[in-house]
C-alpha positions as a Markdown table, in Angstrom:
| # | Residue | x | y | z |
|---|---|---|---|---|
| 1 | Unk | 147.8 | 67.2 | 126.6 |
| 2 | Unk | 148.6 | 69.5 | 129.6 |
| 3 | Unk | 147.7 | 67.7 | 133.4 |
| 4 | Unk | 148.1 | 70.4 | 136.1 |
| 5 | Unk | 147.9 | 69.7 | 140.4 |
| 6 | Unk | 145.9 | 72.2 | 141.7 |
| 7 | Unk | 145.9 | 71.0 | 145.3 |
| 8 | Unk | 148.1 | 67.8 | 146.6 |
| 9 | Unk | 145.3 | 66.0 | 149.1 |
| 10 | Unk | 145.1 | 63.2 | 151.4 |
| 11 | Unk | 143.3 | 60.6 | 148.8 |
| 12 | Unk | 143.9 | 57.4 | 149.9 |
| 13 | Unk | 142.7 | 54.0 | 148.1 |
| 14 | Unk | 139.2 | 56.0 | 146.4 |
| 15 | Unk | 136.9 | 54.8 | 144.4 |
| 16 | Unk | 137.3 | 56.5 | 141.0 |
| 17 | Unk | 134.5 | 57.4 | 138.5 |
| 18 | Unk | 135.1 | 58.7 | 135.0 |
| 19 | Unk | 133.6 | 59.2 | 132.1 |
| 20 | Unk | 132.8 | 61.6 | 129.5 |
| 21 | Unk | 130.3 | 63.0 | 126.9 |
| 22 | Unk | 128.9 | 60.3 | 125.0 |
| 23 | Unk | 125.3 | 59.2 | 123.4 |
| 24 | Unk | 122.8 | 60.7 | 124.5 |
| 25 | Unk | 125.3 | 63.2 | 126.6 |
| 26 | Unk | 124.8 | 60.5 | 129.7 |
| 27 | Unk | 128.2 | 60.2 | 130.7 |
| 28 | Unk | 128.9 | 64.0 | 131.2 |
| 29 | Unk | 125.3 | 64.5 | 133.2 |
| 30 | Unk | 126.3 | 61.9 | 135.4 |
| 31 | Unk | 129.4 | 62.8 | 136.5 |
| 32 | Unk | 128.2 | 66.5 | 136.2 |
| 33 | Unk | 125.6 | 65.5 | 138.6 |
| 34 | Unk | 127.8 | 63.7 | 141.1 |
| 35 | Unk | 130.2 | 66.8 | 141.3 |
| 36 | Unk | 127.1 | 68.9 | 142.1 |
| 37 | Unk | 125.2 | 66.6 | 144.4 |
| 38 | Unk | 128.3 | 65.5 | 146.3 |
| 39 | Unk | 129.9 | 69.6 | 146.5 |
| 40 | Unk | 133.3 | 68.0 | 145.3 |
| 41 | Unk | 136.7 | 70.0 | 145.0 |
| 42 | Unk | 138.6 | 70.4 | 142.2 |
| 43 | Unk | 142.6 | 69.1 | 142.5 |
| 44 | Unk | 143.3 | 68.2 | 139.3 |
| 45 | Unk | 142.8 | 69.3 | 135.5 |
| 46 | Unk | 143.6 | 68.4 | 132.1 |
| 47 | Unk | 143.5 | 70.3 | 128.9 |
| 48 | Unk | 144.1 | 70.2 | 125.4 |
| 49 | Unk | 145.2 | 72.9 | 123.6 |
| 50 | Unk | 143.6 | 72.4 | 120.0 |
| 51 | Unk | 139.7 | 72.1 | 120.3 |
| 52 | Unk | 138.1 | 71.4 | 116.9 |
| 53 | Unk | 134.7 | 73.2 | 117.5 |
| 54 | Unk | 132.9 | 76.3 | 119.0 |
| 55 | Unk | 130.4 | 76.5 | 121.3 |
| 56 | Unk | 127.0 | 78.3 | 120.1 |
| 57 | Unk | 125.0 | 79.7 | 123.3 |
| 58 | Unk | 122.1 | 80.5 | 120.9 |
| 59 | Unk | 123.3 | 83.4 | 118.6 |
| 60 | Unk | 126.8 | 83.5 | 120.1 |
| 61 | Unk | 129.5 | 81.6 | 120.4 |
| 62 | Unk | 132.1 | 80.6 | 122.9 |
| 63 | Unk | 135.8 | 79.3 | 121.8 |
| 64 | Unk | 137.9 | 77.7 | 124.4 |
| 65 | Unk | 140.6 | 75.5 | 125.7 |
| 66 | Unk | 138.8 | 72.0 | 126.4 |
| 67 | Unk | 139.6 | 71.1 | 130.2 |
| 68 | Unk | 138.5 | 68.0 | 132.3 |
| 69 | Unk | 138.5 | 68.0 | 136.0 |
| 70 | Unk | 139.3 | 65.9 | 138.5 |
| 71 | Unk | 137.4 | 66.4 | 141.6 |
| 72 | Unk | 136.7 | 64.9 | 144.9 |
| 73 | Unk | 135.0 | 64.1 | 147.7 |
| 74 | Unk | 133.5 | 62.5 | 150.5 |
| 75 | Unk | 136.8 | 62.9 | 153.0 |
| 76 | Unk | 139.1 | 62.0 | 150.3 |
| 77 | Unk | 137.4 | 58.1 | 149.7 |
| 78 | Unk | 135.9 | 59.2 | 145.6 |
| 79 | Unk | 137.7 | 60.7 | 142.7 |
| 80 | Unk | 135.5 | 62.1 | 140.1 |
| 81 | Unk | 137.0 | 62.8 | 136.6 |
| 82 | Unk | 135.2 | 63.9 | 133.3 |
| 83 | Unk | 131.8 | 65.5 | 132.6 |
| 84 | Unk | 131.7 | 68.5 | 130.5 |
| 85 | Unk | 131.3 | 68.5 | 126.5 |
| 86 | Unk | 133.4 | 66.7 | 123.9 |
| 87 | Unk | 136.0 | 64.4 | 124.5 |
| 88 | Unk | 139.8 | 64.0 | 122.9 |
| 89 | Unk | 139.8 | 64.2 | 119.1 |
| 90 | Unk | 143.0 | 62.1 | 118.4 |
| 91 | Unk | 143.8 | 58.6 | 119.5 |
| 92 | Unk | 147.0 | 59.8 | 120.8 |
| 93 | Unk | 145.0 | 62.9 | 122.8 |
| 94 | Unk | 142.6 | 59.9 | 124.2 |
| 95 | Unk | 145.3 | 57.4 | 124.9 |
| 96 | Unk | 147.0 | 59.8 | 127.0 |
| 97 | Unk | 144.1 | 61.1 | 129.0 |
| 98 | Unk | 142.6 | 57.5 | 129.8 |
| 99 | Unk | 146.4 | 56.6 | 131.0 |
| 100 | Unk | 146.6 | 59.9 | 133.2 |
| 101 | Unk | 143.5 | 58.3 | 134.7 |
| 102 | Unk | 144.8 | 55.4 | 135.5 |
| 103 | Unk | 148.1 | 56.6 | 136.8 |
| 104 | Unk | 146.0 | 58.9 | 139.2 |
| 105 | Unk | 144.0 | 56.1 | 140.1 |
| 106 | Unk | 147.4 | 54.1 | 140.7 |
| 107 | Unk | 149.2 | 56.9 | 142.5 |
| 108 | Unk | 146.3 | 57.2 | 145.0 |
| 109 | Unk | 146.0 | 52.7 | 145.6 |
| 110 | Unk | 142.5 | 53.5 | 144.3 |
| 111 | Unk | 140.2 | 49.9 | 144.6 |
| 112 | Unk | 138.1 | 50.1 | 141.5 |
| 113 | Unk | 137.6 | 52.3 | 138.3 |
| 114 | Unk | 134.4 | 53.1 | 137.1 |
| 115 | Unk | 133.1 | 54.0 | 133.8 |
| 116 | Unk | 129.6 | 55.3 | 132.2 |
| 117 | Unk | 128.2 | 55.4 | 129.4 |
| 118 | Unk | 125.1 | 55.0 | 127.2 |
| 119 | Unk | 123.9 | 51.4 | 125.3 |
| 120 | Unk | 121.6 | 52.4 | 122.6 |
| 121 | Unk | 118.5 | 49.9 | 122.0 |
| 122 | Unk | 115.6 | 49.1 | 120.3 |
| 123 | Unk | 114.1 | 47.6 | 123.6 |
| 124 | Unk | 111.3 | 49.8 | 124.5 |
| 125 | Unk | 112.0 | 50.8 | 128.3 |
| 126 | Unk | 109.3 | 53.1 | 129.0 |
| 127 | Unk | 110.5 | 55.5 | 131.7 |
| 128 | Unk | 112.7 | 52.9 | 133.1 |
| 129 | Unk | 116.1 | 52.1 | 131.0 |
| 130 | Unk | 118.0 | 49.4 | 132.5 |
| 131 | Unk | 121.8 | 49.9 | 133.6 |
| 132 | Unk | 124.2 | 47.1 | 132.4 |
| 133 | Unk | 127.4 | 46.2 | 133.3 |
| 134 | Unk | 130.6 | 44.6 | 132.0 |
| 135 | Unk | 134.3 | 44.2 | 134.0 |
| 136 | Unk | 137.8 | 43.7 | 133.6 |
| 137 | Unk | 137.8 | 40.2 | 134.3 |
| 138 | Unk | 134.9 | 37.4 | 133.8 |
| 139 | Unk | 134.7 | 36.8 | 137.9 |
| 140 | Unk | 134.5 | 40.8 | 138.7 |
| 141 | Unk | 131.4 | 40.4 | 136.4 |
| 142 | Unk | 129.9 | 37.6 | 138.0 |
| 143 | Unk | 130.2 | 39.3 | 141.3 |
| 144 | Unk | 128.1 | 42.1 | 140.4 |
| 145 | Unk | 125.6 | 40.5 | 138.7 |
| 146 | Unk | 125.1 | 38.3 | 141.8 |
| 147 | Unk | 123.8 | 41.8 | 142.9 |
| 148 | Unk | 120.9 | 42.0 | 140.3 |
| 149 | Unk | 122.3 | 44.0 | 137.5 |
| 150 | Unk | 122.5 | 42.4 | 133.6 |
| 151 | Unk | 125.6 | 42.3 | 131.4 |
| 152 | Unk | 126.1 | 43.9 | 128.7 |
| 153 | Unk | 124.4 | 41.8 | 126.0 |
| 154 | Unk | 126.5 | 40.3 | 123.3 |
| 155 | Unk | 130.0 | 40.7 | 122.1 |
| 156 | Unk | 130.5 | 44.3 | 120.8 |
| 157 | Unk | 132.9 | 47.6 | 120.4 |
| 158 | Unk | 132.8 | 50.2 | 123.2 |
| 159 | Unk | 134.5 | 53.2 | 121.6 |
| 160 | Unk | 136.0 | 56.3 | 123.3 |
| 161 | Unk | 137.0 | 57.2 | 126.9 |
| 162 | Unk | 133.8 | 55.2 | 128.4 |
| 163 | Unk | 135.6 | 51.8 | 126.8 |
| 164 | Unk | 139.2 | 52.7 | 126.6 |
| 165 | Unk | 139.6 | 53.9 | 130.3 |
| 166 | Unk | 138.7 | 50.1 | 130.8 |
| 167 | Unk | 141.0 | 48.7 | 128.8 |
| 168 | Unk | 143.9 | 50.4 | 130.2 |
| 169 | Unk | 143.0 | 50.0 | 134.1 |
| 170 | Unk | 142.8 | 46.3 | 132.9 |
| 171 | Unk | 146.5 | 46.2 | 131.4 |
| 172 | Unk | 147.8 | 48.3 | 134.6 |
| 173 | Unk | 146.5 | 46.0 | 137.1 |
| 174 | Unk | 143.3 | 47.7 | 138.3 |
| 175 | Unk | 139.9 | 46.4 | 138.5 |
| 176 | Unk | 137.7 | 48.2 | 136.8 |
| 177 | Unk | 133.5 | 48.2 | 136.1 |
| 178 | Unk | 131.6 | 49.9 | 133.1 |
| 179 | Unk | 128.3 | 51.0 | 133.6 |
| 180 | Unk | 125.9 | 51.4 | 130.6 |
| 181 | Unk | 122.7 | 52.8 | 130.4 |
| 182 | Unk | 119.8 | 52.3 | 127.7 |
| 183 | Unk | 118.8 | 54.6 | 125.5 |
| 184 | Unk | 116.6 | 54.9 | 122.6 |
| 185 | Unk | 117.4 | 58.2 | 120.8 |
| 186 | Unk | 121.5 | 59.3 | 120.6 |
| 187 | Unk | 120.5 | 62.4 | 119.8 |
| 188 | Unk | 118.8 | 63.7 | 123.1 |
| 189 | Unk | 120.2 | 64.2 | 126.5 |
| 190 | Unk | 119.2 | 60.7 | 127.9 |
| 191 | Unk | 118.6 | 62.1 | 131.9 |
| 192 | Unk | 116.6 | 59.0 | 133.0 |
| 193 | Unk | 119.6 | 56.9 | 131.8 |
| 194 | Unk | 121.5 | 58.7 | 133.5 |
| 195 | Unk | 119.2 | 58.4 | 136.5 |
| 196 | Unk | 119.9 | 54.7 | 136.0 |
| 197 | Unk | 123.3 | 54.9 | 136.4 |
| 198 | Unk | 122.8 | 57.0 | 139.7 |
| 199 | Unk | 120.9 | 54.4 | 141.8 |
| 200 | Unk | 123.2 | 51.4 | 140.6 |
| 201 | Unk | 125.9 | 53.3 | 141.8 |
| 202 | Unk | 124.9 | 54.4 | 144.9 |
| 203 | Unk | 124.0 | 50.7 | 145.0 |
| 204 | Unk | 127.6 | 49.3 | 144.6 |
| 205 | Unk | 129.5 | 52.4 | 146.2 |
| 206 | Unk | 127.3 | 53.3 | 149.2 |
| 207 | Unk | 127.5 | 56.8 | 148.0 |
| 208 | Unk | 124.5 | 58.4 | 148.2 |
| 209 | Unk | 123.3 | 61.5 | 145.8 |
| 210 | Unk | 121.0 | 63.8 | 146.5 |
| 211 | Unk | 118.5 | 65.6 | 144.1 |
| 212 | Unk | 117.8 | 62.5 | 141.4 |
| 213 | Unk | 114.1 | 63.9 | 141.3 |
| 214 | Unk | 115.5 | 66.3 | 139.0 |
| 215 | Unk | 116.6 | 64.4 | 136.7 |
| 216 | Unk | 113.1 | 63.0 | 136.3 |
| 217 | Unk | 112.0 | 66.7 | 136.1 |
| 218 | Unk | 114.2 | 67.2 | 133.2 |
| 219 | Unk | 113.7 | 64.2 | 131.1 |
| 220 | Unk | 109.5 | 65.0 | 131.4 |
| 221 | Unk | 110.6 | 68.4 | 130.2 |
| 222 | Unk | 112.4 | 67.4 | 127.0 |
| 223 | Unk | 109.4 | 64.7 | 126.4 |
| 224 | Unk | 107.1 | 67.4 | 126.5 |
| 225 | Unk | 109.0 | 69.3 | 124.0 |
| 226 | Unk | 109.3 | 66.5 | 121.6 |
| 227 | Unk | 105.9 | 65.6 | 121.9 |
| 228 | Unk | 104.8 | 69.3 | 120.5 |
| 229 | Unk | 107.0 | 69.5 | 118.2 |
| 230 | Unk | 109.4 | 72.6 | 120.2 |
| 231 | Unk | 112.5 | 70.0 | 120.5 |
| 232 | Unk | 115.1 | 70.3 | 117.6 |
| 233 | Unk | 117.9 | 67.6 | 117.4 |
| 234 | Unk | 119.7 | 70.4 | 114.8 |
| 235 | Unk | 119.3 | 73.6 | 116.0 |
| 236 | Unk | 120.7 | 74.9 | 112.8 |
| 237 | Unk | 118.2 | 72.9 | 110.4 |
């Protein structure tokens, strides 16, 4: 893994959010979203040199160096990290980009790490999946579910950056929250999930993101195609 400082800024005790493709893709659109809505600047990248798939743009492909950003915004007070497609392919690649988080999150006295990510259920939601929440430590938890939001349900495995990224903020000393979203079908690009995750974050981090409406607009869209039989899950079958 390659980390490169494109800009030294004035960050001082931020919020940080990261997360990463994932079910449903709700990670990436989220912080995809939040990097468009807020207009943040880029000061940070990461890359690994040995991507293991190709991009096809519909009769074409694209083959490049994976690269994650880290962006930010509002006066230096949020860093956003993540988005894109794919995440790392080794333990070792993962390891090391979750840590570079945290020591970025360290090196800046940042008060809280979040994390997103997709909870796939059988729970029918309708239009209106629920975002749950789990913490580094049981009274972190407790806090923010004093604020209306459920836990996670159960004991169970949260694999990839959108788990591991908590795990290490939790053995370096930092508070951290994950943020999980319902969905119903891995397969699709869950944008009322991520929606979810959106207004329960504005809620705890008084940020506030403009443009959620389309969101709504593209989640009707993909409906529409599934209900006439246009969407493909394969676009190869």
């Amino acid at each position: 893994m390659k980390a490169v400082t494109v800009e030294d800024v004035p960050i001082s005790k931020p919020i940080v959010i990261a997360a990463m493709q994932d079910m449903g893709n709700v990670g990436s659109i989220v912080i995809d979203f939040i990097n468009k809505s807020l207009q943040t600047k880029l000061f940070r990248y990461v890359s690994i040199p040995f991507p293991n798939y190709v991009v096809d743009n519909g009769g074409y492909i694209d083959f490049k160096q994976e690269k994650w950003e880290y962006r930010y915004g509002s006066e230096g007070s949020l860093v956003v990290f993540g988005g894109g497609m794919g995440q790392p392919q080794t333990n070792q690649e993962l390891y090391d980009m979750c840590q570079d988080v945290v020591d970025v999150a360290l090196q800046h006295s940042a008060q809280l790490v979040y994390t997103l990510g997709a909870f796939h259920t059988t729970r029918p939601y309708g239009k209106e999946p629920k975002a749950l929440v789990t913490a580094t430590t049981i009274e972190l938890s407790e806090r923010i579910q004093k604020l209306g939001f459920e836990p996670t349900p159960g004991s169970s495995l949260i694999t990839g950056f959108n788990g591991l990224v908590l795990g290490l903020a939790k053995e370096n000393g930092l508070q951290g929250i994950g943020l999980y979203a319902e969905i119903d079908n891995p397969q699709v690009p869950q944008f009322r999930s991520a929606k979810s995750l959106l207004v329960a974050l504005e809620k705890l981090t008084y940020q506030k993101f403009r443009g959620l409406q389309e969101l709504d607009d593209l989640a009707g869209r993909i409906e529409n195609e599934i209900e006439s039989g246009l969407w493909r899950d394969d676009p190869t079958g």
